[in-house]
Every structure is written in structure tokens, then in C-alpha cells.
N, CA, C and O atoms as a GROMACS GRO file, in nm:
protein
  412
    1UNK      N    1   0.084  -0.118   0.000
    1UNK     CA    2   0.000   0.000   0.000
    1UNK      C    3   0.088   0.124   0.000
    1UNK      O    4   0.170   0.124   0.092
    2UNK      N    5   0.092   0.220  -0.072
    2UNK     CA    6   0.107   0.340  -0.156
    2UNK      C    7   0.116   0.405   0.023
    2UNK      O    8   0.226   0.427   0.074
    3UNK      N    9   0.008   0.424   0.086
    3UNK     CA   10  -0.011   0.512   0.150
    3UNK      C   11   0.067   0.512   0.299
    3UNK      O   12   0.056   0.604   0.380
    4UNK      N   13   0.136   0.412   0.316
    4UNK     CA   14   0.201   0.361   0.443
    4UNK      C   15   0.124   0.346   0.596
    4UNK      O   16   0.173   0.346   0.709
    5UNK      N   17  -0.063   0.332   0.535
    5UNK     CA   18  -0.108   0.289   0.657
    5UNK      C   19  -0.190   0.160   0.626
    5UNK      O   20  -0.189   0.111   0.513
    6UNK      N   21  -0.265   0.103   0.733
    6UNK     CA   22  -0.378  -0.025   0.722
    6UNK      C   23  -0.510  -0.002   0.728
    6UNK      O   24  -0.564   0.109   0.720
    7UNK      N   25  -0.555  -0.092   0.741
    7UNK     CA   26  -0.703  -0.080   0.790
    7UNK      C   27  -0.736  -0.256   0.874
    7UNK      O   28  -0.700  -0.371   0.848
    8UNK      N   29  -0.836  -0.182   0.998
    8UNK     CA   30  -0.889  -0.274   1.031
    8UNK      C   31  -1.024  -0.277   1.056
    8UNK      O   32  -1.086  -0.175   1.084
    9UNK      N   33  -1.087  -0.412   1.046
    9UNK     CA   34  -1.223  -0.428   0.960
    9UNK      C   35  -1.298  -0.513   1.088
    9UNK      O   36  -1.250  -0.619   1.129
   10UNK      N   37  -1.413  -0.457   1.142
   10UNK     CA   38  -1.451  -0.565   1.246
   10UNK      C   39  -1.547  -0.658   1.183
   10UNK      O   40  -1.652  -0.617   1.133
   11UNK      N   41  -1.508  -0.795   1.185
   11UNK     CA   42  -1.575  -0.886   1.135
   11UNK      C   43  -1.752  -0.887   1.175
   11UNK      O   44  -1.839  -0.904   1.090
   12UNK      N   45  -1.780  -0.866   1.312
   12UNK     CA   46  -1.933  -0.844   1.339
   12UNK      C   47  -1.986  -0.707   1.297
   12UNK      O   48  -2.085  -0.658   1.351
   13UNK      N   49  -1.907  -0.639   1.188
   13UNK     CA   50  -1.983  -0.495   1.195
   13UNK      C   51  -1.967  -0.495   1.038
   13UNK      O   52  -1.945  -0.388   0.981
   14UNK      N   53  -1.975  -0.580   0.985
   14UNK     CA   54  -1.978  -0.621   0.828
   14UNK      C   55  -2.125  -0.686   0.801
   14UNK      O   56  -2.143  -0.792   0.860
   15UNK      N   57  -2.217  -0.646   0.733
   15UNK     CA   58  -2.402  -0.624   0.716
   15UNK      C   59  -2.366  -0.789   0.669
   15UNK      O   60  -2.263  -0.791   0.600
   16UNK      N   61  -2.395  -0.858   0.679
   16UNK     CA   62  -2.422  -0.972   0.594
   16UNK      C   63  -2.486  -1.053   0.598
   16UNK      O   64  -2.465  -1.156   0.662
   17UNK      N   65  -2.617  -1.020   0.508
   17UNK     CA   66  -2.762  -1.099   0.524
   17UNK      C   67  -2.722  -1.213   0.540
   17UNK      O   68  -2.632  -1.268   0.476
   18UNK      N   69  -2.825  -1.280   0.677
   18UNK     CA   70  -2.862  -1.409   0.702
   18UNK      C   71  -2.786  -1.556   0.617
   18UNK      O   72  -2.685  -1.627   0.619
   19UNK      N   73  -2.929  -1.535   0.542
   19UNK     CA   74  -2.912  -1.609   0.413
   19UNK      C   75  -2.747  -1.650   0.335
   19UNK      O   76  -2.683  -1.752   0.311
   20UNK      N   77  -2.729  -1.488   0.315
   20UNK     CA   78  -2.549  -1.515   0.260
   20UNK      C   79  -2.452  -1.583   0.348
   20UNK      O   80  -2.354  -1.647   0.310
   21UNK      N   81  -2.495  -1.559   0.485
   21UNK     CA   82  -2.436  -1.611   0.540
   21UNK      C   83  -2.414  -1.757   0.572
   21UNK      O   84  -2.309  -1.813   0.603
   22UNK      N   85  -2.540  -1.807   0.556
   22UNK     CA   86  -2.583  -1.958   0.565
   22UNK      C   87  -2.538  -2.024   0.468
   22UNK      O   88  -2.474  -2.125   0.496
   23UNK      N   89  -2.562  -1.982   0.299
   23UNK     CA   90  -2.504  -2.023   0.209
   23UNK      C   91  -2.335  -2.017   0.187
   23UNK      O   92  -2.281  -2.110   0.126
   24UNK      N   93  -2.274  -1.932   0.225
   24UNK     CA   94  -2.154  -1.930   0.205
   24UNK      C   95  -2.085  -2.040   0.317
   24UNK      O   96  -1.994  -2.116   0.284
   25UNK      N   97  -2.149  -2.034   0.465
   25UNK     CA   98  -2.091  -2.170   0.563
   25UNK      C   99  -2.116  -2.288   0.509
   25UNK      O  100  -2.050  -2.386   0.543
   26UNK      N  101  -2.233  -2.297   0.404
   26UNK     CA  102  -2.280  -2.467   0.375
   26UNK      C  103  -2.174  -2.473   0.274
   26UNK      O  104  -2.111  -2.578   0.264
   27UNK      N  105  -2.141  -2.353   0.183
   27UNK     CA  106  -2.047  -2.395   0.074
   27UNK      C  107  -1.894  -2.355   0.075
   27UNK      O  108  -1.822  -2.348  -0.024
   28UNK      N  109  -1.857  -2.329   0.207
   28UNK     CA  110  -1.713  -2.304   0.208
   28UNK      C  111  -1.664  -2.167   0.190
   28UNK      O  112  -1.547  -2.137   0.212
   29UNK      N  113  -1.785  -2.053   0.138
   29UNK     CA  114  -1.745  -1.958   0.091
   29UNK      C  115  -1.677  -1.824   0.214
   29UNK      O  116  -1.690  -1.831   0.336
   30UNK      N  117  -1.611  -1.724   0.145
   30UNK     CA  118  -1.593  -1.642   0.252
   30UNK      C  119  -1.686  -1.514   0.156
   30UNK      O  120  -1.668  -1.481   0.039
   31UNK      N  121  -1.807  -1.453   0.271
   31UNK     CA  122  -1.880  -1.377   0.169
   31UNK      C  123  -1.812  -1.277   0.168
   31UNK      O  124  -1.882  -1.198   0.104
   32UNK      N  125  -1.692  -1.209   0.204
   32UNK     CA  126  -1.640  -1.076   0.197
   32UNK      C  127  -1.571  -1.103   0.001
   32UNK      O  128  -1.532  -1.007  -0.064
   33UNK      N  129  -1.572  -1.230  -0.049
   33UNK     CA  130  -1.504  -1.264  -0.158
   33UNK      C  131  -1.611  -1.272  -0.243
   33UNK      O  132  -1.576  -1.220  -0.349
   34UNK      N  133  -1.761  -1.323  -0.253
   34UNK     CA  134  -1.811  -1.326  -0.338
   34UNK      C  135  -1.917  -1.224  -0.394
   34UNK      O  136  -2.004  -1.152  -0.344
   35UNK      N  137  -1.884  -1.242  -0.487
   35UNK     CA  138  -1.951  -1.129  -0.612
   35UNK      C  139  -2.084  -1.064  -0.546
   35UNK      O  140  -2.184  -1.134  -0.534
   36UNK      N  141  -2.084  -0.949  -0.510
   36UNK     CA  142  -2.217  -0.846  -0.498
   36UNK      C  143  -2.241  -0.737  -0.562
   36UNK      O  144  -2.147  -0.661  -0.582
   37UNK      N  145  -2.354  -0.710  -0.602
   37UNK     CA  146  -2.346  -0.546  -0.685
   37UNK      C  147  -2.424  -0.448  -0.597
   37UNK      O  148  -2.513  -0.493  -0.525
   38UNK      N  149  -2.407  -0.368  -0.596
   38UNK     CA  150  -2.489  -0.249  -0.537
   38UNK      C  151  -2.438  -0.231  -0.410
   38UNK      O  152  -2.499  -0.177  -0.318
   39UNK      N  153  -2.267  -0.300  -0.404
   39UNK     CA  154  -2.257  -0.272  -0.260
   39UNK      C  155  -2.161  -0.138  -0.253
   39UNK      O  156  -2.122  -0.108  -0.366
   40UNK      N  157  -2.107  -0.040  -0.140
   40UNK     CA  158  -1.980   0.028  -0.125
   40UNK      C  159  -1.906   0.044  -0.012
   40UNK      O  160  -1.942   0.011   0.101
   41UNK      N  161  -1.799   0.096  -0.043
   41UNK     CA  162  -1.683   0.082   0.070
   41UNK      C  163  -1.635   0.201   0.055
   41UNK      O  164  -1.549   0.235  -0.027
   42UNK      N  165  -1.706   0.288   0.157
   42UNK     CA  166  -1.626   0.484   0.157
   42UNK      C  167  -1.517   0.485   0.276
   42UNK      O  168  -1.542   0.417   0.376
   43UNK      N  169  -1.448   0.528   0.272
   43UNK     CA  170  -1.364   0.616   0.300
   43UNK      C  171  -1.395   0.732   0.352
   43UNK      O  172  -1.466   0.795   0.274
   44UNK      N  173  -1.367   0.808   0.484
   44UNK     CA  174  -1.381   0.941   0.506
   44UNK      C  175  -1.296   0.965   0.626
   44UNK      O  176  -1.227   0.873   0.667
   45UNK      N  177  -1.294   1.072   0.681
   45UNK     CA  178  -1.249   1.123   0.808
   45UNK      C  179  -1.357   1.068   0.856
   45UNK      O  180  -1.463   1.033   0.804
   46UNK      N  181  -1.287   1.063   1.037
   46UNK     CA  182  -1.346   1.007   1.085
   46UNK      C  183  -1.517   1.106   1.206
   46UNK      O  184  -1.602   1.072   1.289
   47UNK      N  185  -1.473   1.230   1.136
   47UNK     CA  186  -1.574   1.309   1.213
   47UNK      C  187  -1.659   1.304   1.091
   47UNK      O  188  -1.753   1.377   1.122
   48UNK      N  189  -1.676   1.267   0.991
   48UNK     CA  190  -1.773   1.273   0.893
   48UNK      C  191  -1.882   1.160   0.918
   48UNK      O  192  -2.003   1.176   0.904
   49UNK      N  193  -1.811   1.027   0.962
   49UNK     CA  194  -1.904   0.904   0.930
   49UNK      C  195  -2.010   0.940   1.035
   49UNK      O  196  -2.029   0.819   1.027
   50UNK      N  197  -2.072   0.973   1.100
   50UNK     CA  198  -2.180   0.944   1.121
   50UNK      C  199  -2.238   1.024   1.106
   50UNK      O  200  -2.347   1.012   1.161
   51UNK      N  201  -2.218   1.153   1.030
   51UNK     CA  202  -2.302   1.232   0.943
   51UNK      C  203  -2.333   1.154   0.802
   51UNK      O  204  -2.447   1.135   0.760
   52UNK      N  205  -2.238   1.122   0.751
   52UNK     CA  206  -2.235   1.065   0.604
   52UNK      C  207  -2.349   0.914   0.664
   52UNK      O  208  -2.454   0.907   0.600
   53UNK      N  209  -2.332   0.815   0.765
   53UNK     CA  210  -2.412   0.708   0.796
   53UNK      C  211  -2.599   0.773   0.768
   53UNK      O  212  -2.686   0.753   0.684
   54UNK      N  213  -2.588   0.831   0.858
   54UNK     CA  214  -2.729   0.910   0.824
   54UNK      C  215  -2.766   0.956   0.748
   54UNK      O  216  -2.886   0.980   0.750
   55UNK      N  217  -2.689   0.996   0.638
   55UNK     CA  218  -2.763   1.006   0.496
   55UNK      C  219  -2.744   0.910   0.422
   55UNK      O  220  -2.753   0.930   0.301
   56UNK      N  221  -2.722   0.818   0.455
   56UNK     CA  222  -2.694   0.676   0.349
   56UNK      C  223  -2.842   0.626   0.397
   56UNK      O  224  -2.949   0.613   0.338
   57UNK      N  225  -2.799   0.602   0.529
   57UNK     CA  226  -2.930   0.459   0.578
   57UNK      C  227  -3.087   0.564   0.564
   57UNK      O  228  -3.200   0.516   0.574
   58UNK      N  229  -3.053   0.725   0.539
   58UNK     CA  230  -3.218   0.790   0.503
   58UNK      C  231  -3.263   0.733   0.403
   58UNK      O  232  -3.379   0.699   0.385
   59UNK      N  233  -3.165   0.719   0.326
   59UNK     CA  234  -3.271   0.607   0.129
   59UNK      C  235  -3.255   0.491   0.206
   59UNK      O  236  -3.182   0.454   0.298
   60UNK      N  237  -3.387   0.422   0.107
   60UNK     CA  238  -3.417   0.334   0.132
   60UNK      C  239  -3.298   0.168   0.107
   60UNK      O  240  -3.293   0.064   0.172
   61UNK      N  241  -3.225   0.211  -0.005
   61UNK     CA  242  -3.146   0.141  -0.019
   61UNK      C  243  -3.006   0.086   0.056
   61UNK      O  244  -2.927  -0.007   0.046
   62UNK      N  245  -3.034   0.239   0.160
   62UNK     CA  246  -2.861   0.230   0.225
   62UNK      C  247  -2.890   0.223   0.366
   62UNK      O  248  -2.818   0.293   0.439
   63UNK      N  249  -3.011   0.129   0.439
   63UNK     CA  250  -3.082   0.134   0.544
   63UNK      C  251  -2.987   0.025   0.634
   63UNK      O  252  -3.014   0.021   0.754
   64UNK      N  253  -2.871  -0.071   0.582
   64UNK     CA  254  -2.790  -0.170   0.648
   64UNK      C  255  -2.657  -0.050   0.641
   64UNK      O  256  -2.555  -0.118   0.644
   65UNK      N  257  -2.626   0.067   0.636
   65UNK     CA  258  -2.504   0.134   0.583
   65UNK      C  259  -2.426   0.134   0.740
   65UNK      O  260  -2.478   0.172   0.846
   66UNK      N  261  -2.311   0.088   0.725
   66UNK     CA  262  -2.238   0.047   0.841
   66UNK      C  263  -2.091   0.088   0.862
   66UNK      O  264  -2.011   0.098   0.769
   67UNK      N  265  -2.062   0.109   0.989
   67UNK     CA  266  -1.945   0.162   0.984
   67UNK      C  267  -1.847   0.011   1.030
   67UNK      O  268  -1.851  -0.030   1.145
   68UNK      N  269  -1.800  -0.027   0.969
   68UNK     CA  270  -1.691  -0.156   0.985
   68UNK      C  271  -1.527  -0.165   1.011
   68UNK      O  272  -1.466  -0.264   1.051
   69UNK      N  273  -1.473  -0.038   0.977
   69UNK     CA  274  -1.372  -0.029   1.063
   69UNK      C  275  -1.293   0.093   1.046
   69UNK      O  276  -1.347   0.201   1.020
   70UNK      N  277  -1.168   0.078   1.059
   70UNK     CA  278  -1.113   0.263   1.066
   70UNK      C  279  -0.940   0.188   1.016
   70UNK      O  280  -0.879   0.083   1.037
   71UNK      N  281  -0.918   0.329   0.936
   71UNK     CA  282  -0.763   0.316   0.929
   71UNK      C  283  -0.666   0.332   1.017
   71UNK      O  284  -0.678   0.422   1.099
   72UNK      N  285  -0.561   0.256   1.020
   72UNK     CA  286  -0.480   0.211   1.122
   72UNK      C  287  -0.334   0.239   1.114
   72UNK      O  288  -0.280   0.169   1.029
   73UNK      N  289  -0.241   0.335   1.186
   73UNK     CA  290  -0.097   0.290   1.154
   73UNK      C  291  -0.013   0.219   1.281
   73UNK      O  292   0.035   0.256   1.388
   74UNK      N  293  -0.027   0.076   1.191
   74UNK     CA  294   0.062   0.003   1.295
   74UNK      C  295   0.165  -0.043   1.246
   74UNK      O  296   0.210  -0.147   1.294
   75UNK      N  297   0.213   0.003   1.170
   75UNK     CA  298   0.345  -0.035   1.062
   75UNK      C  299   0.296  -0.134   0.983
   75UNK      O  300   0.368  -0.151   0.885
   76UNK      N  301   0.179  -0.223   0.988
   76UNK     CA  302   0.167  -0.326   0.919
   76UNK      C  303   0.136  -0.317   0.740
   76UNK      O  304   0.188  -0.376   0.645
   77UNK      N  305   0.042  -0.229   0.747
   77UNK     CA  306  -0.036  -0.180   0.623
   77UNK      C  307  -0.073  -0.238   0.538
   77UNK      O  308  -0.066  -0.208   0.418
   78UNK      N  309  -0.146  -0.390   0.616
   78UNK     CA  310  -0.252  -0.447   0.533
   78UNK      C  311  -0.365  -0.434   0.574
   78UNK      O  312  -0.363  -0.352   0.666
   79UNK      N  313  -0.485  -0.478   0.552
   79UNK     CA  314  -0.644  -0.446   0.562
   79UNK      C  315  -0.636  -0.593   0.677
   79UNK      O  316  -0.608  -0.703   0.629
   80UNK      N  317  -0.655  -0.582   0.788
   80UNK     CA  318  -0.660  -0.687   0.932
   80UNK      C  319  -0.832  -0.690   0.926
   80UNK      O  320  -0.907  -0.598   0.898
   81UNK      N  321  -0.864  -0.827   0.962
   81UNK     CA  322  -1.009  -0.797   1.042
   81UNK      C  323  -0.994  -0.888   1.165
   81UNK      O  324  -0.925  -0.988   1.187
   82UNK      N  325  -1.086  -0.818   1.239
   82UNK     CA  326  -1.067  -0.841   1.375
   82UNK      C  327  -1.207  -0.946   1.425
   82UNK      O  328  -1.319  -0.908   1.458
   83UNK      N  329  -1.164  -1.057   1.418
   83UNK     CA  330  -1.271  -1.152   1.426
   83UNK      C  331  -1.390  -1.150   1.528
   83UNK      O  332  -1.416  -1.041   1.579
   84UNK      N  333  -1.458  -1.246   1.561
   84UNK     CA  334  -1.550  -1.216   1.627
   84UNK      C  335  -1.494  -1.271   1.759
   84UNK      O  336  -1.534  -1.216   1.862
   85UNK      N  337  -1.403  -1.376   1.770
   85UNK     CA  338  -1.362  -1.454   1.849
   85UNK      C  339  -1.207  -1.355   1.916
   85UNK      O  340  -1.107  -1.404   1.969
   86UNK      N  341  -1.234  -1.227   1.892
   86UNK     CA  342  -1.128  -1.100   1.924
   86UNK      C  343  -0.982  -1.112   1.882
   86UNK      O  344  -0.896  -1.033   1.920
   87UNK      N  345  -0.953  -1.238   1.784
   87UNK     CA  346  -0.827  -1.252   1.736
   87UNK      C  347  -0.822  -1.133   1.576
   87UNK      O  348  -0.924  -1.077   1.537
   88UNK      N  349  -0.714  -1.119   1.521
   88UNK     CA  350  -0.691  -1.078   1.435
   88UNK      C  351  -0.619  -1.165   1.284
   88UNK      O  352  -0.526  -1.244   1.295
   89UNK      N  353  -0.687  -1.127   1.146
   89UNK     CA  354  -0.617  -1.208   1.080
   89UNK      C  355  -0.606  -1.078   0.940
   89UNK      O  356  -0.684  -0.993   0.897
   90UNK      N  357  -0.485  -1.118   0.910
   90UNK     CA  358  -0.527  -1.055   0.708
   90UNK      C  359  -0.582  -1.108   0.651
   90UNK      O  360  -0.591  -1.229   0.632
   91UNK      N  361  -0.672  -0.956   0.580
   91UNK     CA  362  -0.767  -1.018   0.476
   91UNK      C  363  -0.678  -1.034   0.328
   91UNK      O  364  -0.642  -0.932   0.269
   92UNK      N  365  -0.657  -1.123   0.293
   92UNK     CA  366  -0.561  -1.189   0.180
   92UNK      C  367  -0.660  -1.087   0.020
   92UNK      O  368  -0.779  -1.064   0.000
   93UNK      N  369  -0.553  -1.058  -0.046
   93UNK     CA  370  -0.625  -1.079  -0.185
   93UNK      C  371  -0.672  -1.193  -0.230
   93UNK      O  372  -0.611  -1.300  -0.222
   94UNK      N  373  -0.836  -1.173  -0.306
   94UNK     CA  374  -0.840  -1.296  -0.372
   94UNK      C  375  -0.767  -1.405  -0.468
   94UNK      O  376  -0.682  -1.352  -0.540
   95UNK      N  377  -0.778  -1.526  -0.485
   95UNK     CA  378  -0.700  -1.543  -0.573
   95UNK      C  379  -0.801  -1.634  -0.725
   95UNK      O  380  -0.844  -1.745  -0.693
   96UNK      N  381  -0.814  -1.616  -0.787
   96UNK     CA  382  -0.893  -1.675  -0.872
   96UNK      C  383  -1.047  -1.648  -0.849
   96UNK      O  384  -1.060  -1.552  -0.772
   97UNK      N  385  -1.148  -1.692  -0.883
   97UNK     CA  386  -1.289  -1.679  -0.841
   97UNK      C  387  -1.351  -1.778  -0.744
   97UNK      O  388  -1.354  -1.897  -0.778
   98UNK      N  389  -1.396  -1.743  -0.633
   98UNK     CA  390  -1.478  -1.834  -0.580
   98UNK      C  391  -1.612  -1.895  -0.671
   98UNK      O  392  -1.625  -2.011  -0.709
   99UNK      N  393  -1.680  -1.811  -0.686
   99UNK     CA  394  -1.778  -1.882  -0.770
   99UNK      C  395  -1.798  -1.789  -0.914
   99UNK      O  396  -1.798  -1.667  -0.929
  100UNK      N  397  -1.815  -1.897  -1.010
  100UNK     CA  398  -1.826  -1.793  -1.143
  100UNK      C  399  -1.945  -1.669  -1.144
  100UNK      O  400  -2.032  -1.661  -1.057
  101UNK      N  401  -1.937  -1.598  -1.228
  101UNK     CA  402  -2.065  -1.464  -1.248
  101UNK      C  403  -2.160  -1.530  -1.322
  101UNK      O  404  -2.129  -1.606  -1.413
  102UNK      N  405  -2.312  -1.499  -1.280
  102UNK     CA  406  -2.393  -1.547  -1.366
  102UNK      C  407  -2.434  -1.486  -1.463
  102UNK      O  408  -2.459  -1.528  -1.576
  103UNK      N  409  -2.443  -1.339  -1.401
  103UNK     CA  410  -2.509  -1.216  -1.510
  103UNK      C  411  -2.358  -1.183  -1.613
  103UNK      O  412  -2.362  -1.100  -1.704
   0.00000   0.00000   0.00000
């Protein structure tokens, strides 16, 4: 990373319907890897997000809009998530496709 800091990502503060969730444990998947559209990942200072949260989750579409983690300088400067079980791991680049695109 360009920028010489990280990010860390709390695994329980990542929206992830039910369902996706169920399907991705029956099939091995990790859902932070498979294909979604309509989703985003902003960036801001950190006195903005919960102004910027409140105008996301006002439409109807951005009603799960979540704050999941904050940038970090710990010399490391990869993207960490911080599990639920309070350990820490890197989130790896993908490598190939988990599951093909249908559309």
C-alpha cells in the first residue's frame, strides 16, 4: 500500500444478510469474496461518518449502511479484520474466483 497505513475491519460490523451467510458456511465460501453489486466501501475522516451514515441509511437502499472499521498505523499496512472470536487475521487478496458470475 502506496499510502504507508492499514485498515482494520470488524468482522461483526460487516451487514451480511442471514441467508449469505448460511449459504456461504454450507459452501465453504468467505462472503467478503463473493460477487455483490450495489454494494460500497467509503472512506472518510473520521468526524464525517456518522453524518455521512445518516444520509446513506435515510434512502431506502442504504438502510444496512455500516461503519466496519477505521484506518490504522501500525506499521503493518494491510487491511486486518478483527474476528468475532477478538483474534486478528489478514484479509488476503483474492485469488482466482470463488464462484463464477452469472449475469
Amino acid at each position: 500500500m502506496q499510502s504507508g497505513v492499514g485498515m482494520l475491519i470488524e468482522e461483526d460490523s460487516v451487514p451480511v444478510k442471514a441467508e449469505v451467510k448460511a449459504a456461504c458456511e454450507i459452501l465453504g465460501l468467505d462472503p467478503l469474496f463473493v460477487a455483490n453489486e450495489g454494494k460500497l466501501v467509503c472512506i472518510c475522516e473520521q468526524e464525517a461518518a456518522k453524518p455521512l451514515l445518516a444520509v446513506m441509511r435515510a434512502h431506502p437502499l442504504g438502510r444496512d449502511a455500516a461503519m466496519i472499521g477505521e484506518v490504522i498505523e501500525d506499521g503493518n499496512r494491510f487491511v486486518q479484520m478483527r474476528t468475532g472470536f477478538g483474534g486478528r487475521r489478514i484479509v488476503d487478496w483474492p485469488v482466482g474466483e470463488q464462484l463464477p458470475r452469472i449475469c
